[in-house]
DRENPA-3360 file (N, C-alpha, C; in nm, 2 decimals, always signed):
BEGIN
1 = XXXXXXXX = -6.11/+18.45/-0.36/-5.99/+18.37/-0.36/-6.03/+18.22/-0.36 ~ -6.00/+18.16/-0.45/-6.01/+18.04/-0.46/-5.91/+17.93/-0.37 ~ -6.00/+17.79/-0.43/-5.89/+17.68/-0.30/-5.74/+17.71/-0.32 ~ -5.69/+17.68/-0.38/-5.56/+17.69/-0.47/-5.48/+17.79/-0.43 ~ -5.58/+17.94/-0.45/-5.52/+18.05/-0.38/-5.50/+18.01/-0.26 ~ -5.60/+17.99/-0.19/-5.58/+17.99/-0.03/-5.49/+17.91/+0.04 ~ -5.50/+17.80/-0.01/-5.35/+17.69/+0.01/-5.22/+17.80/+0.02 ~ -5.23/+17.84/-0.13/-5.13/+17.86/-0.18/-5.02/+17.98/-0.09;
9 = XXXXXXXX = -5.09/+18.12/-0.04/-5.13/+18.15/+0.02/-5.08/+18.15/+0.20 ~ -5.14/+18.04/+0.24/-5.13/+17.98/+0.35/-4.97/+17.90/+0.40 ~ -4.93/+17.84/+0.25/-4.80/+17.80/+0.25/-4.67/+17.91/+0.20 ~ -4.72/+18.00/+0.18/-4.62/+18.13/+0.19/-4.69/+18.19/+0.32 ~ -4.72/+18.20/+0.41/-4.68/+18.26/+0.51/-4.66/+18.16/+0.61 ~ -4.60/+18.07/+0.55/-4.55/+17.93/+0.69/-4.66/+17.86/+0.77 ~ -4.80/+17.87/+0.72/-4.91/+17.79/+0.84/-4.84/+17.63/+0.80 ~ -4.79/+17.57/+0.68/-4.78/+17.46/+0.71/-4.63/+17.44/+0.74;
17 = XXXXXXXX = -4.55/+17.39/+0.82/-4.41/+17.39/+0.80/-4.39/+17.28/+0.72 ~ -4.25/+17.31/+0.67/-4.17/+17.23/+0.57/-4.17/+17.08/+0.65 ~ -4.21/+16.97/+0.56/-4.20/+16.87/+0.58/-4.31/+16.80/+0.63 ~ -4.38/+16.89/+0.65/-4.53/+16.84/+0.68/-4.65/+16.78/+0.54 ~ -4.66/+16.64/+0.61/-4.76/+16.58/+0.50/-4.94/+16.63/+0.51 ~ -4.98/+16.71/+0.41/-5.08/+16.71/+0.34/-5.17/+16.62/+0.27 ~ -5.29/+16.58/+0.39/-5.38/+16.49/+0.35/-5.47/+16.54/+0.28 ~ -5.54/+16.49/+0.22/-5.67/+16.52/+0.10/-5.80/+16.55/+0.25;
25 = XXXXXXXX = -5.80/+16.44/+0.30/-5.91/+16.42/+0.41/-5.90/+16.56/+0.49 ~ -5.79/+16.58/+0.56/-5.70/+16.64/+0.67/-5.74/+16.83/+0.60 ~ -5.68/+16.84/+0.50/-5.73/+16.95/+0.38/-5.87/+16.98/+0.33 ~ -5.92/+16.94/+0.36/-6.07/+16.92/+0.29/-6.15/+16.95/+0.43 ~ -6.10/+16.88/+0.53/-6.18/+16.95/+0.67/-6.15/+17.12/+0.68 ~ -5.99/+17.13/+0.67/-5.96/+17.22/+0.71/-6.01/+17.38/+0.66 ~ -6.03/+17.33/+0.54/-6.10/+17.44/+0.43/-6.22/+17.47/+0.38 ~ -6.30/+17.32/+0.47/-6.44/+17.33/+0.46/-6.48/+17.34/+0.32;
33 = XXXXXXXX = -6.41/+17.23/+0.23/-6.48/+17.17/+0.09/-6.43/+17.02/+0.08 ~ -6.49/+17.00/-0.05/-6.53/+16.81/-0.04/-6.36/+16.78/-0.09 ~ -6.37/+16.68/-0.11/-6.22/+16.63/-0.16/-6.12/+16.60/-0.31 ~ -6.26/+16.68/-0.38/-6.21/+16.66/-0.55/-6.13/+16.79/-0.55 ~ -6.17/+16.92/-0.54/-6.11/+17.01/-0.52/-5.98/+17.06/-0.47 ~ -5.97/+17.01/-0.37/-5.83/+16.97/-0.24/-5.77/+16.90/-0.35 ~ -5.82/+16.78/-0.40/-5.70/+16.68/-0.51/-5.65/+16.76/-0.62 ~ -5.73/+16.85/-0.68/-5.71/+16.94/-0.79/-5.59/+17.04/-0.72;
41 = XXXXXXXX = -5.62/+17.12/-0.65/-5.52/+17.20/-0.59/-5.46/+17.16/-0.55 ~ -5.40/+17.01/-0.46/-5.30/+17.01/-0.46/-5.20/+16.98/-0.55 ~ -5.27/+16.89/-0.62/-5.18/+16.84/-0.74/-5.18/+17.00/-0.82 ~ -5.24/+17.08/-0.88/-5.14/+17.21/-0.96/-5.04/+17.26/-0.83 ~ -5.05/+17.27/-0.72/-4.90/+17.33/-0.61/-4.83/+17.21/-0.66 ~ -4.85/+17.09/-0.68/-4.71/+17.04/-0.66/-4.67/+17.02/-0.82 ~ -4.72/+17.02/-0.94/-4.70/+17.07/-1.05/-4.62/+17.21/-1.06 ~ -4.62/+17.31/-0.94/-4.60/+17.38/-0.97/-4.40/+17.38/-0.85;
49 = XXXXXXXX = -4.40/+17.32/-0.81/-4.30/+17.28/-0.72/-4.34/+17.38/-0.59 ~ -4.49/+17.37/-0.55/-4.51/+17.42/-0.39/-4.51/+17.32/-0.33 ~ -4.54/+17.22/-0.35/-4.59/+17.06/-0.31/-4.46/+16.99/-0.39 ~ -4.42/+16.80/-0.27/-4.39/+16.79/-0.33/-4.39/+16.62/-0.30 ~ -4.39/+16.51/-0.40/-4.44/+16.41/-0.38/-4.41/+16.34/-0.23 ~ -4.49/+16.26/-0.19/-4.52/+16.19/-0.04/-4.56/+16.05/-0.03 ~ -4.48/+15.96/+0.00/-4.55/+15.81/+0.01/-4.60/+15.78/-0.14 ~ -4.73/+15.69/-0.15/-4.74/+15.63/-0.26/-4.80/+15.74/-0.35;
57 = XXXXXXXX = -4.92/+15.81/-0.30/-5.02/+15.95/-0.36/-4.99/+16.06/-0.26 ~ -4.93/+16.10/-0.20/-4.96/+16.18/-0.11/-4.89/+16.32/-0.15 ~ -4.88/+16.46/-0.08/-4.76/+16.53/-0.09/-4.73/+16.56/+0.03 ~ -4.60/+16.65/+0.03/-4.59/+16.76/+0.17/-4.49/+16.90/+0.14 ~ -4.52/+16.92/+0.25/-4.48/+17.03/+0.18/-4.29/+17.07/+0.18 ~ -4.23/+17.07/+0.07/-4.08/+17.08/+0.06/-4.00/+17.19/+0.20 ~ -3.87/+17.10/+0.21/-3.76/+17.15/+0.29/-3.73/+17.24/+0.19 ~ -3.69/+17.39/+0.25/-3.60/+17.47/+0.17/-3.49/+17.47/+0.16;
65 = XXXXXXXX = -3.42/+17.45/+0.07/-3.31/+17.42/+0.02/-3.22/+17.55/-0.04 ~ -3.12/+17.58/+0.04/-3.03/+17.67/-0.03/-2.96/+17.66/-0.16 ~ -2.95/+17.55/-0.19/-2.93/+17.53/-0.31/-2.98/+17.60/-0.47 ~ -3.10/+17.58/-0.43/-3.23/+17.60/-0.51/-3.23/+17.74/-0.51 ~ -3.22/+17.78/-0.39/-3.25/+17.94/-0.39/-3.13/+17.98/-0.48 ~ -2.99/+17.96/-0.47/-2.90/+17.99/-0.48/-2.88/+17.98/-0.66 ~ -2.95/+17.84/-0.70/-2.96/+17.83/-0.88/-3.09/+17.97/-0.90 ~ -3.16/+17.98/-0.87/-3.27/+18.08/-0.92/-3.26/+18.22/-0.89;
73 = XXXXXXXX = -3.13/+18.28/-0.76/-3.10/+18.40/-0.82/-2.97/+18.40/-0.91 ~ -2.91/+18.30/-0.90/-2.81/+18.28/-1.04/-2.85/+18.35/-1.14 ~ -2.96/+18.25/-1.16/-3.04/+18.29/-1.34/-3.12/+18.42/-1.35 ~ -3.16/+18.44/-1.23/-3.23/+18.61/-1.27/-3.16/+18.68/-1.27 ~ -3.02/+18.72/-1.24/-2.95/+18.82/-1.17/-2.89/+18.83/-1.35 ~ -2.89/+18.73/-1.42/-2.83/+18.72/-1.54/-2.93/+18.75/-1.62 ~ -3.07/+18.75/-1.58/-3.18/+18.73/-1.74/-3.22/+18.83/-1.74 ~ -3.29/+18.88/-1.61/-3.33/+19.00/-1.58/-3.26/+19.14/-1.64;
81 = XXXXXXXX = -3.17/+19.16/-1.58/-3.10/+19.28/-1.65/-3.11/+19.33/-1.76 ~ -3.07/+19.18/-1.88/-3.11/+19.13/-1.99/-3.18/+19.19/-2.05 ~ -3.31/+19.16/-2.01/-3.47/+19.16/-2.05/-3.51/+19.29/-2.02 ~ -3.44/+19.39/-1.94/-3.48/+19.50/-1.82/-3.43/+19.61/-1.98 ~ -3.25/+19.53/-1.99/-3.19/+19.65/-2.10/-3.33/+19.61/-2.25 ~ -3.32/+19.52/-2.25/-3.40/+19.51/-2.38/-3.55/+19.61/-2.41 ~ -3.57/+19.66/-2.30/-3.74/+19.72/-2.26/-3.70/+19.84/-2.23 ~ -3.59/+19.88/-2.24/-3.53/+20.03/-2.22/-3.58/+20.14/-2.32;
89 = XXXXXXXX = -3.59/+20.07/-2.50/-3.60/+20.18/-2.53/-3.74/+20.14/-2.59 ~ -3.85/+20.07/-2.54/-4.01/+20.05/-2.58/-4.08/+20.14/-2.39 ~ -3.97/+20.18/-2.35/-4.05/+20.23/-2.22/-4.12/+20.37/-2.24 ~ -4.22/+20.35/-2.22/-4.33/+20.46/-2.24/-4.34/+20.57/-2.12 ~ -4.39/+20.68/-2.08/-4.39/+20.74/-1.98/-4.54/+20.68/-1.88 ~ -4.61/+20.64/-2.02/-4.77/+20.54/-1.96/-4.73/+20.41/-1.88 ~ -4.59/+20.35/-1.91/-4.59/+20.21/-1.88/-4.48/+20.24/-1.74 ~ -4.40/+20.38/-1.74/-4.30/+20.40/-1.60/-4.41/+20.45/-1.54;
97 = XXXXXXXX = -4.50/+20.51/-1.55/-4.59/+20.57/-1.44/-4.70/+20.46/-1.41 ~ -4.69/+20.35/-1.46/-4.80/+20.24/-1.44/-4.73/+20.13/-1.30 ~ -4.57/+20.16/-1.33/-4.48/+20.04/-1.25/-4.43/+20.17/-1.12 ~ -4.46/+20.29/-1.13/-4.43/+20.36/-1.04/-4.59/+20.39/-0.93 ~ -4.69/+20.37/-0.96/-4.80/+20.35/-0.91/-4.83/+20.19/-0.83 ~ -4.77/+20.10/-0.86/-4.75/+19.99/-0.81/-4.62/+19.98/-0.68 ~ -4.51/+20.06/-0.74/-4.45/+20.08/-0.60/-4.52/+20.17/-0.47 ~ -4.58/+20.26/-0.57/-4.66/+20.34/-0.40/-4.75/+20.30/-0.36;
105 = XXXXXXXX = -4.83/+20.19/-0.46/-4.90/+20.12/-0.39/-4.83/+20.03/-0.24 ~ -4.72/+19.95/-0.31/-4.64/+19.85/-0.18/-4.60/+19.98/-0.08 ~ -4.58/+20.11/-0.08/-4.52/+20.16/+0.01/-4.63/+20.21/+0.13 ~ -4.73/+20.26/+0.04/-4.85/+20.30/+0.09/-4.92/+20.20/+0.18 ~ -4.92/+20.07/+0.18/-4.96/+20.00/+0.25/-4.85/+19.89/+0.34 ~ -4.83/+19.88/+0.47/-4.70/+19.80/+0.51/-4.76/+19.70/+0.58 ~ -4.90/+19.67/+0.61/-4.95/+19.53/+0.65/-4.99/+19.40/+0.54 ~ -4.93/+19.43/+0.37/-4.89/+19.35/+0.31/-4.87/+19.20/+0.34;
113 = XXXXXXXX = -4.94/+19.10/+0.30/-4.92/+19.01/+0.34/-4.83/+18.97/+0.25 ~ -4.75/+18.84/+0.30/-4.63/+18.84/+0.17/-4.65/+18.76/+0.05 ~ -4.81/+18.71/+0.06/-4.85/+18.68/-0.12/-4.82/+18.84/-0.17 ~ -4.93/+18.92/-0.14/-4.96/+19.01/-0.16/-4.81/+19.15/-0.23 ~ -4.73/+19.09/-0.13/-4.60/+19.13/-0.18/-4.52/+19.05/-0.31 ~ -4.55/+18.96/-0.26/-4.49/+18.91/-0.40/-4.55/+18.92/-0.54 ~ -4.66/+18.94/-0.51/-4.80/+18.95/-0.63/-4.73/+19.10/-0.70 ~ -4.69/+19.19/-0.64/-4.68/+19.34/-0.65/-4.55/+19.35/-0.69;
121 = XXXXXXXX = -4.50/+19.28/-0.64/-4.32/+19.27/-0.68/-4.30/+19.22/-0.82 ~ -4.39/+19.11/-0.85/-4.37/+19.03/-0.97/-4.43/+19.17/-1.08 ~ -4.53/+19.24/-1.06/-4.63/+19.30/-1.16/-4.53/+19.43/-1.16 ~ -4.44/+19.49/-1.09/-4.36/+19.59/-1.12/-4.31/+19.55/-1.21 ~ -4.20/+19.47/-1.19/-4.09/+19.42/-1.27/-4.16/+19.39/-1.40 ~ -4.28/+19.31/-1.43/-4.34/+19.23/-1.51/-4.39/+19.33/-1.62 ~ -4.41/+19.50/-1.55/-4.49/+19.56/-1.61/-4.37/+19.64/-1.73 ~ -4.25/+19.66/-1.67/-4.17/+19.70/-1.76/-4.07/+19.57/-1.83;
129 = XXXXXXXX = -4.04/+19.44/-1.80/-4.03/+19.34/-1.88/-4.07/+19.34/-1.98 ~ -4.22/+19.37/-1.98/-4.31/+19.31/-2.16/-4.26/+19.43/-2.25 ~ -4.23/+19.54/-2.19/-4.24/+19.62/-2.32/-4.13/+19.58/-2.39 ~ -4.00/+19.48/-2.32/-3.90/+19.43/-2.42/-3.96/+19.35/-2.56 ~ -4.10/+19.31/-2.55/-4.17/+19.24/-2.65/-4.09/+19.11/-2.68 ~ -4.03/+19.04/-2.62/-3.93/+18.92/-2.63/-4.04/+18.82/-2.53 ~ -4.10/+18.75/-2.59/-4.18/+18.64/-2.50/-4.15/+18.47/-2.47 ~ -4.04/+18.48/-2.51/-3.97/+18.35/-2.47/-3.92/+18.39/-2.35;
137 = XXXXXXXX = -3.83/+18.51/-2.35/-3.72/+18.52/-2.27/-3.81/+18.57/-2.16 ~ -3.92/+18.64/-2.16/-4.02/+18.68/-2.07/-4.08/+18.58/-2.00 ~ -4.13/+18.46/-2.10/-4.16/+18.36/-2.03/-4.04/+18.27/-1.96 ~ -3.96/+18.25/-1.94/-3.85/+18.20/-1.87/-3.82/+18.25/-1.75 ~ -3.85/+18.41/-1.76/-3.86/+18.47/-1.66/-3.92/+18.49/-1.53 ~ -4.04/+18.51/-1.57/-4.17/+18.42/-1.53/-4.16/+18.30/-1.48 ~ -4.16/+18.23/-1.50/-4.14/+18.07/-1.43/-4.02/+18.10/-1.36 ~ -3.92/+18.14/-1.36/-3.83/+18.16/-1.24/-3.91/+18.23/-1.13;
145 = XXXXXXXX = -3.96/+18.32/-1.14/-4.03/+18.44/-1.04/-4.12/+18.33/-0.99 ~ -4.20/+18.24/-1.06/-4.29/+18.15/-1.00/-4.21/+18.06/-0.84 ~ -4.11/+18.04/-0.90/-4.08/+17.94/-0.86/-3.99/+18.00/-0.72 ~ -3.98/+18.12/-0.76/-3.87/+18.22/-0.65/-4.02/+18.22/-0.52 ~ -4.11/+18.23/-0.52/-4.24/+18.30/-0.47/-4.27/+18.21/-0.34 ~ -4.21/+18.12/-0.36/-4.25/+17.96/-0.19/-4.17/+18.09/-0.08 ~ -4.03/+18.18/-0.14/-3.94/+18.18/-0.05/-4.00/+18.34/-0.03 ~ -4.03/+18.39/-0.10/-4.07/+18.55/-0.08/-4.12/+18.56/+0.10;
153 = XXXXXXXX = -4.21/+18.48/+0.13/-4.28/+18.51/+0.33/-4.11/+18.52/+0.40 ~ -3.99/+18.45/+0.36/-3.93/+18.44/+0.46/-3.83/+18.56/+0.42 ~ -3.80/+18.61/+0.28/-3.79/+18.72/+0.28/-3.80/+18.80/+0.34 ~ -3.95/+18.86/+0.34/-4.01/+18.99/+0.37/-4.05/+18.96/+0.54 ~ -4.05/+18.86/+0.60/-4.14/+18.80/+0.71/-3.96/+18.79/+0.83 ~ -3.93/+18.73/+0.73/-3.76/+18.68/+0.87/-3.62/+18.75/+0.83 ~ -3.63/+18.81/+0.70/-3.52/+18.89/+0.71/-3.59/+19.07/+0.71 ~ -3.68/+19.06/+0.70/-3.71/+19.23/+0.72/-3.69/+19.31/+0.60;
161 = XXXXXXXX = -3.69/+19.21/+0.50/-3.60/+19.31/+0.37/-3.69/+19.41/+0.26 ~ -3.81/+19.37/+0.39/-3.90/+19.49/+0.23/-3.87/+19.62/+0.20 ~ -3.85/+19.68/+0.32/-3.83/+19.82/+0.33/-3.69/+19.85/+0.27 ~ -3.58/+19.79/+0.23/-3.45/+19.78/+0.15/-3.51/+19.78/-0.02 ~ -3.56/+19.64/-0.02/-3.61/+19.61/-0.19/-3.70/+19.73/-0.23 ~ -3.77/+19.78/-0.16/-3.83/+19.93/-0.22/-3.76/+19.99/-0.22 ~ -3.63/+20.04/-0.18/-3.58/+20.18/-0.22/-3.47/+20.09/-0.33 ~ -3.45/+20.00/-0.33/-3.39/+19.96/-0.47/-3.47/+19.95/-0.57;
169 = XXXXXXXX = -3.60/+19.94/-0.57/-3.69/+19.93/-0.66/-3.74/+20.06/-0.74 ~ -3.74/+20.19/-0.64/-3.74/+20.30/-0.69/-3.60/+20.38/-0.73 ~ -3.51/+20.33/-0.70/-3.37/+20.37/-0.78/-3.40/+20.27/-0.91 ~ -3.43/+20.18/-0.91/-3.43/+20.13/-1.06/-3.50/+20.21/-1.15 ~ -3.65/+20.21/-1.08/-3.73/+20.27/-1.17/-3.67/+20.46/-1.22 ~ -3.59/+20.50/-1.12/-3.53/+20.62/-1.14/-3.41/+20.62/-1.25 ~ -3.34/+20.57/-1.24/-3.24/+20.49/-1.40/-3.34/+20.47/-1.51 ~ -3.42/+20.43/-1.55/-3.48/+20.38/-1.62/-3.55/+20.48/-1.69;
177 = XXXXXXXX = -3.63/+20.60/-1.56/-3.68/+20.68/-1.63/-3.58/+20.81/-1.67 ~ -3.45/+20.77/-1.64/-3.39/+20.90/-1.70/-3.26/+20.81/-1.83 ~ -3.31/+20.71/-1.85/-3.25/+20.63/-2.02/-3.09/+20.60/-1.91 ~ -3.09/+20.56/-1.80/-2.95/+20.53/-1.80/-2.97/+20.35/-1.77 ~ -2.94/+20.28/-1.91/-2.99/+20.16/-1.88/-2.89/+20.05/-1.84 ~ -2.74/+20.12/-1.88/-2.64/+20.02/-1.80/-2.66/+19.98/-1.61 ~ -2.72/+20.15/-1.56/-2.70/+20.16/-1.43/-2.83/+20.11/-1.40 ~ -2.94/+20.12/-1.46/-3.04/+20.01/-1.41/-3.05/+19.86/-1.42;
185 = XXXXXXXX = -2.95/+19.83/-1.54/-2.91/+19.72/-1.49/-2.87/+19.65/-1.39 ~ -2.75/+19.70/-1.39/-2.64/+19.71/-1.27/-2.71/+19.69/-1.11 ~ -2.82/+19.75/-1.09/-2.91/+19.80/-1.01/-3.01/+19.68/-0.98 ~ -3.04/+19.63/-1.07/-3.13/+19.50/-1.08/-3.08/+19.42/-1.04 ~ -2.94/+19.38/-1.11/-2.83/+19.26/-1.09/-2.80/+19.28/-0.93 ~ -2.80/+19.39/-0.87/-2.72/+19.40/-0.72/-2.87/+19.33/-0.68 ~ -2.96/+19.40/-0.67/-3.09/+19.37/-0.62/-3.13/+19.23/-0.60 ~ -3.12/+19.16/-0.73/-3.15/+19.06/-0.72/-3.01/+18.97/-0.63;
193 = XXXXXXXX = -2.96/+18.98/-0.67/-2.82/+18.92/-0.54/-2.82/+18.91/-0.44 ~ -2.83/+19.04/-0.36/-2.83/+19.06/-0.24/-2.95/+18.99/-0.19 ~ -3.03/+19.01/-0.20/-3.18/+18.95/-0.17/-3.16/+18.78/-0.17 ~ -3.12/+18.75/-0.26/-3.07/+18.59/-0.26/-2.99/+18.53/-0.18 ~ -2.84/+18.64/-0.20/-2.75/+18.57/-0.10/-2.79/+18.59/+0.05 ~ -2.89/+18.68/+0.11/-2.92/+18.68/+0.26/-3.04/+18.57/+0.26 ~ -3.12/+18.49/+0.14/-3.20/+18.43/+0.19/-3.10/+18.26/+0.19 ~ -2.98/+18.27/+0.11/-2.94/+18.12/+0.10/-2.85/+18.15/+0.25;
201 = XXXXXXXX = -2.80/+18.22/+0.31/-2.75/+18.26/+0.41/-2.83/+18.22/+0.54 ~ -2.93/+18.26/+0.55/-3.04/+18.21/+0.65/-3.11/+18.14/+0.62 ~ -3.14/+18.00/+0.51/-3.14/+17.92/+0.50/-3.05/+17.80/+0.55 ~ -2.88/+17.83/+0.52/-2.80/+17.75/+0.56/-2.77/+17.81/+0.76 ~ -2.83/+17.90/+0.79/-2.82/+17.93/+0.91/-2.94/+17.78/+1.01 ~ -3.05/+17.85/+0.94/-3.18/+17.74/+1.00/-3.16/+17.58/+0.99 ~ -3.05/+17.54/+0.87/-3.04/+17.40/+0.86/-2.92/+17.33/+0.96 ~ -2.84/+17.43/+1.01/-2.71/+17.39/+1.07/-2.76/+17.41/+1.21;
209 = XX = -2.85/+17.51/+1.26/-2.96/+17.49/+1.38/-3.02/+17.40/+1.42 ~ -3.12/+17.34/+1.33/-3.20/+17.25/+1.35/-3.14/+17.10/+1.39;
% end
């Protein structure tokens, strides 16, 4: 795992909290390497919206914002399905038993860290996505899922919701493998909703707290 990963990493499972500034110096001790490296990684996190600018050079790391969450399952809940119906009839029995081996993997193991979950979550979905062969709409996709991934730890970590998104994961994949592609839609769309509206929900919980 590289710096980048390990940052990366480290800021999904909450070691740095929101609002906290990230020094190059401060980072470079902490990780036990020199300070070009730290500059490189942090600047791709905050390229990538994990980081986000601070004083004149600096970053830190972003408040979460219900907002945000609330535009990015907007758009998946709409693309997704989309993209899901479009790969319905390129789905192979090689490419459902490839995305059904990735769920037993997540089930098979429950000390998952929540990169680790997200990593597995994105490659399910990702793995029946391409067979739509549509690579714009794939890539659009993609960068949403990127950008969904800061929030995945509080997900799986503060609402408890992994063990739910697996058994909706394998009802999709069960639609899908028997050609019913309105109801796996359907199935995706709830999925991805629910999972959004409890995280913009306990986001606006933690901010009226604090």
């Amino acid at each position: 795992m590289n710096l980048y990963e390990k940052i990366k990493a480290d800021l999904q499972r909450g070691r740095f909290p929101a609002g906290q500034a990230l020094k190059q110096a401060e980072v470079a001790e902490l990780y036990e390497v020199s300070r070009i490296p730290v500059r490189d990684a942090l600047q791709r996190l905050k390229n990538e919206g994990w980081l986000e600018p601070h004083g004149k050079r600096g970053v830190a790391v972003p408040q979460f914002d219900p907002l945000e969450v609330e535009d990015l399952y907007l758009m998946r809940m709409r693309l997704e399905p989309l993209l899901q119906t479009l790969a319905q009839k390129n789905l192979t029995s090689e490419t459902l038993g490839r995305a059904r081996d990735i769920l037993d993997t997540m089930e098979g193991n429950p000390s998952l860290s929540a990169e680790q979950i997200g990593s597995l979550n994105w490659q399910f979905h990702a793995c029946i996505y391409l067979a739509a062969e549509r690579p714009t709409l794939f890539a659009t996709v993609e960068q949403l899922h990127r950008q969904s991934e800061r929030y995945i730890g509080y997900q799986s970590r503060s609402l408890h919701y992994q063990s739910t998104s697996q058994k909706e994961h394998y009802a999709i994949l069960e639609a899908l493998q028997q050609k019913r592609e309105n109801e796996a839609a359907a199935l995706l769309a709830t999925h991805i909703e629910t999972a959004g509206k409890k995280l913009v929900a306990f986001f606006h919980t933690a901010r009226n707290s604090s």
